[in-house]
C-alpha positions in Angstrom: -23.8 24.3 16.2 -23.3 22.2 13.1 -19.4 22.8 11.7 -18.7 22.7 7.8 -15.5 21.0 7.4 -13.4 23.7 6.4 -14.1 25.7 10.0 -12.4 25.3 13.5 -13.9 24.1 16.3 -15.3 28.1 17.1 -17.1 27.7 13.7 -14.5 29.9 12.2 -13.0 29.6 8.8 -10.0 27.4 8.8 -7.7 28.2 6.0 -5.8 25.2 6.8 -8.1 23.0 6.7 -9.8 24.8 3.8 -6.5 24.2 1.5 -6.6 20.5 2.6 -10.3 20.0 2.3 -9.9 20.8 -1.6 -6.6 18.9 -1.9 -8.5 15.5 -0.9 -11.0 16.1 -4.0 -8.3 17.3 -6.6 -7.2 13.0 -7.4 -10.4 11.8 -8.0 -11.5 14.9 -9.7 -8.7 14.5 -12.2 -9.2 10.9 -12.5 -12.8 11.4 -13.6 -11.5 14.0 -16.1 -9.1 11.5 -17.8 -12.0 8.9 -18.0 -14.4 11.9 -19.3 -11.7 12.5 -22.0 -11.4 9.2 -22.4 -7.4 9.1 -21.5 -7.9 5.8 -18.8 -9.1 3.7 -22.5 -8.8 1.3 -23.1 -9.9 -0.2 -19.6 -10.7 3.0 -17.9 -12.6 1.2 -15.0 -9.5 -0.9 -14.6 -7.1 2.6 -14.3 -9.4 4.3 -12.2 -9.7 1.0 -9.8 -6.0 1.6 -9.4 -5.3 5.4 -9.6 -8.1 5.4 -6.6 -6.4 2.6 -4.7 -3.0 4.5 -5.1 -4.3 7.7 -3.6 -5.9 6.4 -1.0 -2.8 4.7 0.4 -1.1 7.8 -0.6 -3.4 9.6 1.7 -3.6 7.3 4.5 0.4 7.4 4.7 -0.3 11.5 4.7 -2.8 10.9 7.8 0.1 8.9 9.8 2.9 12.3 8.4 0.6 14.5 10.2 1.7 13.8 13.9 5.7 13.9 12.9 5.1 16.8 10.7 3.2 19.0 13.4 6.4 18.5 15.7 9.1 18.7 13.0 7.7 22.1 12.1 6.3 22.6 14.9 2.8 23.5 13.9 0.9 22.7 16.4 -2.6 23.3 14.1 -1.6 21.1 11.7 -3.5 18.1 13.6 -6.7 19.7 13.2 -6.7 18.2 9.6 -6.0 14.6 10.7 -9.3 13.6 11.1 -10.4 14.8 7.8 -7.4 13.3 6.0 -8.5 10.1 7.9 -12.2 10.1 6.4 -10.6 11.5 2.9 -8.5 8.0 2.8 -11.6 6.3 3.6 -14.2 7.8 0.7 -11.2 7.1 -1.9 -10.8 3.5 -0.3 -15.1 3.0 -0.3 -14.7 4.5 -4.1 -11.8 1.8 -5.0 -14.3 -1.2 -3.4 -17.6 0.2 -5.2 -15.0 0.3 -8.8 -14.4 -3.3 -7.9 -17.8 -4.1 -7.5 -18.6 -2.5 -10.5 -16.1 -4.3 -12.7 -17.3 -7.5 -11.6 -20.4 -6.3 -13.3 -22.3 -5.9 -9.9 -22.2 -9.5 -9.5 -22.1 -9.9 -5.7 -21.8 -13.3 -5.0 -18.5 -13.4 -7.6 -17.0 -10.0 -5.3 -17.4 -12.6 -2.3 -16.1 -15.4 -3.7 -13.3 -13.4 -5.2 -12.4 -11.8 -1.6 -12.7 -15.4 0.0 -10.3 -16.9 -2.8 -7.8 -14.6 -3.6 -5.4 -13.8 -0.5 -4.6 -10.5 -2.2 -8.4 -9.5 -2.2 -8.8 -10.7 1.7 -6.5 -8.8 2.8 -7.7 -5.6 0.9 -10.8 -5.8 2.3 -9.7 -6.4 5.5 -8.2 -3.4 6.1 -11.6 -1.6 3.8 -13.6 -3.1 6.9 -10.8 -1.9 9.7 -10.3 1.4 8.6 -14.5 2.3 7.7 -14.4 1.5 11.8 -11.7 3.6 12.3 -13.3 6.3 10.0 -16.7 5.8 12.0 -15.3 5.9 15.5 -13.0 8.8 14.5 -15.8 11.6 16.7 -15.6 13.3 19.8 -18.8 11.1 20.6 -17.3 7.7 20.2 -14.0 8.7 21.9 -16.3 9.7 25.0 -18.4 6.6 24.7 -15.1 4.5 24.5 -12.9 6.3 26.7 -9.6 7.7 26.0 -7.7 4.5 26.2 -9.9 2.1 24.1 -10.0 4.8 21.7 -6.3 5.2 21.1 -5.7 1.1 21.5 -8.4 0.9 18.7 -6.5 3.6 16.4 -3.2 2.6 17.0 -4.1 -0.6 14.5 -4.0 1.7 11.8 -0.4 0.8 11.3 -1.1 -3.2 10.5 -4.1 -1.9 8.4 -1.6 0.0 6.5 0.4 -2.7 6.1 -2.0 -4.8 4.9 -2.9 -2.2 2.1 0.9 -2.1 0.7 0.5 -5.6 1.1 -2.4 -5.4 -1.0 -0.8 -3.1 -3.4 2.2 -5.2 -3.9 0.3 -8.5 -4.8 -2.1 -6.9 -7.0 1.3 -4.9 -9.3 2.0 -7.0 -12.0 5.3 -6.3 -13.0 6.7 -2.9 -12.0 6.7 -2.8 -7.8 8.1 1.0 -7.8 4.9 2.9 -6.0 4.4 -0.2 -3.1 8.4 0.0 -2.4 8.5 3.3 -2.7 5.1 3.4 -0.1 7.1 0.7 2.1 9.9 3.1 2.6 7.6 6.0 3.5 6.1 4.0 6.0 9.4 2.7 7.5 10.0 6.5 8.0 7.1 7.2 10.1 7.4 4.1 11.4 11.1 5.1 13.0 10.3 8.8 13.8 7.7 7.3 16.0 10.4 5.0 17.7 13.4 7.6 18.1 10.3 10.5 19.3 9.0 8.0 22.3 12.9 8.0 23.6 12.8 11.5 22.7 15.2 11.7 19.7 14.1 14.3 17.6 16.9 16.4 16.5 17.9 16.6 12.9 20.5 14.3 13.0 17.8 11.6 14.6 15.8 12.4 11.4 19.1 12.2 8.9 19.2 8.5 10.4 15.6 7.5 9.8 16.2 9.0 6.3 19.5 6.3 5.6 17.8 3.8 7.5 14.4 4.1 5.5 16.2 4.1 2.8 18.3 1.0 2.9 15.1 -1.0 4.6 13.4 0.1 0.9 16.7 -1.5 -1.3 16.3 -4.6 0.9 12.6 -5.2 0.1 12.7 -4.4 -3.2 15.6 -6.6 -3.7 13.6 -9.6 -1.8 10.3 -8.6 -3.8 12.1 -9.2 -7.3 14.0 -12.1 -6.5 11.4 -14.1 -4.8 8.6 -12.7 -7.1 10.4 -13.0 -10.7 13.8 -14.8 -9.6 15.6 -11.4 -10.6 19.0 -11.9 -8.8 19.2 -9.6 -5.7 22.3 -8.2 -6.5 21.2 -6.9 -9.5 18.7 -4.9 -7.9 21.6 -3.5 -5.0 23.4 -2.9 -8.1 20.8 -0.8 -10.4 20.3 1.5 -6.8 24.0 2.4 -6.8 24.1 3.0 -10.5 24.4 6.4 -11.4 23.2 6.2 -14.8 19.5 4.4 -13.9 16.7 6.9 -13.4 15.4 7.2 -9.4 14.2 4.4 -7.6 12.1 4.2 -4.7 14.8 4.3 -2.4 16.4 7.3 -3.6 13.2 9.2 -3.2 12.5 7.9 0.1 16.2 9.5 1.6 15.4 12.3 -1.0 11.8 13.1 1.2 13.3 12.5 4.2 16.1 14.2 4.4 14.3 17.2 3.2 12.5 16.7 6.8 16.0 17.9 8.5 16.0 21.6 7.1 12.4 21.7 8.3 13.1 20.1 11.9 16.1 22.8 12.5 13.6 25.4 11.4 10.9 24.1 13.8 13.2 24.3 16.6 13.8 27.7 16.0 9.9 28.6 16.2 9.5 26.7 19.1 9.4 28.6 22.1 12.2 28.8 25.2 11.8 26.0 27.8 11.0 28.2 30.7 13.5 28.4 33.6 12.5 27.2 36.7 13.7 29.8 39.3 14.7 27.7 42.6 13.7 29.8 45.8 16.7 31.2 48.1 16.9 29.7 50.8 17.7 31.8 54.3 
């Protein structure tokens, strides 16, 4: 039986994976609105090349929220939209490469070149090339032809191809670094969930940690970004993220998203069921 997207696995309607299915289009749909009405001019290619790219590292650090979020609420359905959000990061990423192509005025051998010269550009399509096998491996089938533990050693380097994407992101920013540090500090959060849940630290206050320590990680790189990037003094950067009169910056929103994770977790735990009691026998 061949299942649409937006059913479960009994060919049922899914609305969860409905709502997400029609989230994934709702970016690039609205980015090829603003170049319809001509609000990308006056180098639309060039803003959709990056609005694209944005999203789909927005997406892919969704994908790695899904596994935290499913226990923090505990949802236990929420990981049947993975894969999807997966593949969704993948078409905006194949979209991004194809803009590129296309700027370079379909000139092939200059895309080459320009991957082979420029480290920022190797290291982009790097992680195009490891995440379309991730994308194409992602089946029942291929976890079946690899095995279970292949599989998950394979998938598991979704984390340095993520990497290499903020990576990416933060050589190709000109000036303002905000949405790679911001991106950086996300990641350090899933990155120490993922730490704290293998010794199983889960609790709110576990998550209250992640969120200060996420955040401080996020001051220190955009601190090092600016001063070895545009010589910027590092303190001045400390200083503008303890300034209450500057507008947000990355590393306020990263404890700001975090910490909005505690109220959830203690909520989760309340859904959760009871550990059942195991009832020793009586001995005569």
């Amino acid at each position: 039986m061949l299942l649409l997207p937006w059913n479960d696995r009994k060919g049922r309607l899914s609305p969860l994976k409905l709502g997400v299915f029609i989230w994934l289009f709702i970016p690039g749909l609205w980015t090829a609105w603003q170049w319809q009405q001509g609000d990308l001019d006056p180098k639309p290619v060039t803003e959709a090349l990056h609005q694209t790219g944005a999203w789909a590292l927005r997406i892919l650090l969704f994908s790695l929220a899904i596994s935290p979020l499913r226990t923090i609420v505990h949802w236990p359905r929420l990981i049947d939209v993975r894969r999807m959000v997966g593949v969704g990061a993948l078409a905006y990423l194949v979209i991004h490469f194809g803009l590129y192509i296309y700027d370079q005025k379909l000139d092939l051998f200059r895309v080459a070149s320009e991957i082979v010269l420029r480290f920022y550009l190797t290291i982009g399509f790097i992680a195009l090339v490891g995440i379309t096998a991730l994308g194409v491996t992602s089946t029942d089938g291929w976890v079946q032809r690899m095995g279970s533990v292949n599989w998950n050693r394979l998938h598991r380097t979704i984390y340095w191809l993520l990497i290499f994407c903020v990576v990416h992101a933060f050589l190709q920013s000109k000036v303002d670094v905000s949405e790679p540090v911001l991106d950086t500090g996300l990641f350090f959060g899933l990155m120490g969930w993922r730490y704290l849940s293998a010794r199983n630290m889960k609790g709110p206050l576990a998550l209250a940690g992640i969120a200060v320590g996420a955040s401080i990680a996020t001051v220190l790189v955009e601190a090092a970004w600016y001063a070895g990037k545009t010589g910027v003094p590092w303190t001045r950067v400390l200083a503008a993220n303890f300034d209450p009169d500057m507008a947000m910056r990355p590393a306020h929103w990263v404890l700001v998203m975090l910490l909005a994770l505690v109220p959830l977790r203690m909520f989760g735990q309340r859904r959760a069921p009871a550990p059942r009691k195991v009832l020793k026998a009586r001995t005569a």
